[in-house]
C-alpha positions, 0 to 999 in steps of 0.5 A: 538533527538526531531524528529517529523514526519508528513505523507501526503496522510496517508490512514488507516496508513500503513505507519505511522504503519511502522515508528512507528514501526522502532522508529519514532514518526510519530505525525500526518497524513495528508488525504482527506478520513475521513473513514481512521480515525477511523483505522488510529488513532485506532492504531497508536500514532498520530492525522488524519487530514482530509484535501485536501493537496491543502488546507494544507499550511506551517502554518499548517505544521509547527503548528504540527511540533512546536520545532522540531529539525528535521522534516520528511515530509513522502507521498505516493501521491495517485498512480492511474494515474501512474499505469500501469492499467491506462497508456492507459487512458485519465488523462488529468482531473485527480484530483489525478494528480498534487498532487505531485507538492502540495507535492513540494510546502510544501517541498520548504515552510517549508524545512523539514531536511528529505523528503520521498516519495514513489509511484508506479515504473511507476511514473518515467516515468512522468513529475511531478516526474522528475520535483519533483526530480529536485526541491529536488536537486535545494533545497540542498538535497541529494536525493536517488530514487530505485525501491524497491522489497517489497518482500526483506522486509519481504511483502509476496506479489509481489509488488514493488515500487518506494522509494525516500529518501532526506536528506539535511544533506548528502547523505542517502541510503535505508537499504539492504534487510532483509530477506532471503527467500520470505514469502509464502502465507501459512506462511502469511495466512495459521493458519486462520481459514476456511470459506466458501464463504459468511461467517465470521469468529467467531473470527475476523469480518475482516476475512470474504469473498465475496458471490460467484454466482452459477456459480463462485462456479462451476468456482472455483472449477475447479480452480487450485493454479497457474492456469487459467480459461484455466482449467475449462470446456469450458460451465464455461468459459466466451465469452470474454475468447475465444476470442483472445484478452481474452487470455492474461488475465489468472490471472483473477479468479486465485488462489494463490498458497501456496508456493509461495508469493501472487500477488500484493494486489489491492484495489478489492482483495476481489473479485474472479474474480478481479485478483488471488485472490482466496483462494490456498485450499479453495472455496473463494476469501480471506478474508479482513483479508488475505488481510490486512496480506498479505499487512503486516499489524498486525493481530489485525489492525483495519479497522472500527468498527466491526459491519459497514465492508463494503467489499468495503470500506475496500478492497479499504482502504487495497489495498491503504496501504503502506504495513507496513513492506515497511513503517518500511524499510523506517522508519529504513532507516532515523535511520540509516541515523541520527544516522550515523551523530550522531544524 
């Protein structure tokens, strides 16, 4: 069956990688960051386009598409206003806002026979995706929306989402968990070589970490796996940390813990002092490569070219990723869908 699928928002790939991955031929993704090229078709089967989605119309959609039998328009809107990190900030001006409706605006133009989305949990509380929703169903499609645990597909991290799936063929369900047991931080990052702070690996230019300070070295060491700054000694502790509103904020400078899966990966998740982003045994926040696994993309995922690895501009380009194995989930779950109709 000649199915094309096209990915809006693609980032650096996660999710293209994923429904590569599950069999579909992804052919071409759709972003305003020209950085997320090099990786994005470095290593997947599919072209970038670096466009504003304001500027993306049905022309161009249905140029790439050709004699498709069955299109799949895929996105994940970029999901910074509707985080929770954000809920208490004045968006009113937010360019990121409105993309969901230029993602609606595509859909009612070129009637793609699948329509997948996914965001953040707190985006159902907004107005543009309820009325996104709503102009799905006034369109004919059967539309399917769950908060999804990443954990249940094979992500080793604490992340969930917010996935919807339409279909105008019929009804169409996401596919029930595929594993087990959780993976741990230690089946997912555990067989990396060690490094120091500051360093980077001989093997692998990705698996690098961020320099400490003087005194975030002294930190750390008193940092446990599951801990807090409550167990360093009170000179090492920070002004704002002994202050009442300080208190609630234990997972900054934290450490993962080995048995378990790791917090949800965010674009500074390089940084020791971001988030529970410290190493479970080694002195150092993970390293980008760490990051990028526990996000659930492949070992050997390429990000840039290896001598222009800017800590930043990759940690933002990982922690803006579908995670992979979220993305072939979503991939499996339009398969099974067509196949079921006979397709």
């Amino acid at each position: 069956m000649n199915i094309k699928v096209i990915d809006l928002f693609c980032g650096v790939g996660g999710l293209t990688h994923g429904m590569q991955q599950s069999g579909l031929n992804v052919i071409a993704g759709i972003d305003i960051e020209n950085s997320c090229r090099y990786a994005y078709e470095k290593n997947n089967s599919s072209i970038f386009i670096n466009k504003d989605i304001k500027e993306v119309t049905s022309n161009d959609l249905n140029e790439l598409f050709g004699n498709a039998k069955i299109k799949v328009l895929a996105g994940c809107a970029p999901c910074q206003p509707f985080s929770n990190y954000t809920q208490a900030k004045n968006k009113s001006n937010d360019k990121k806002w409105p993309l969901l409706y230029e993602f609606s605006r595509l859909i009612n133009d070129i009637l793609p026979e699948i329509v997948t989305m996914e965001n953040v949990p707190e985006v159902v509380k907004h107005s543009v995706y309820n009325d996104f929703v709503y102009s799905l169903k006034q369109l004919g499609y059967y539309v399917f929306e769950q908060k999804i645990n990443c954990l249940e597909y094979g992500v080793p991290q604490k992340r969930y989402r917010q996935v919807l799936l339409a279909s105008r063929f019929g009804p169409v369900e996401f596919i029930p968990p595929s594993i087990d047991k959780p993976i741990t931080v230690k089946e997912a990052i555990g067989k990396f070589p060690k490094i120091n702070d500051g360093e980077v690996s001989i093997t692998d230019a990705l698996h690098r970490a961020s320099k400490l300070s003087k005194i975030n070295k002294k930190r750390i060491k008193h940092s446990v796996p599951g801990g807090s700054w409550l167990d360093w000694p009170s000179e090492l502790r920070l002004e704002c940390h002994k202050k009442l509103t300080g208190k609630g904020y234990s997972a900054v400078y934290g450490r993962m813990e080995w048995n378990k899966p790791s917090p949800t990966i965010t674009t500074l998740c390089y940084g020791y002092g971001n988030g529970r982003f410290g190493h479970p045994e080694q002195d150092r926040a993970i390293s980008l490569r760490e990051a990028a696994v526990l996000q659930s993309f492949p070992d050997n995922y390429v990000f840039c070219k290896s001598n222009e690895i800017n800590m930043r501009a990759v940690g933002k380009m990982i922690g803006n990723a579908v995670p992979v194995k979220l993305g072939k989930a979503i991939g499996q779950s339009i398969v099974n869908h067509l196949s079921a109709l006979g397709f």
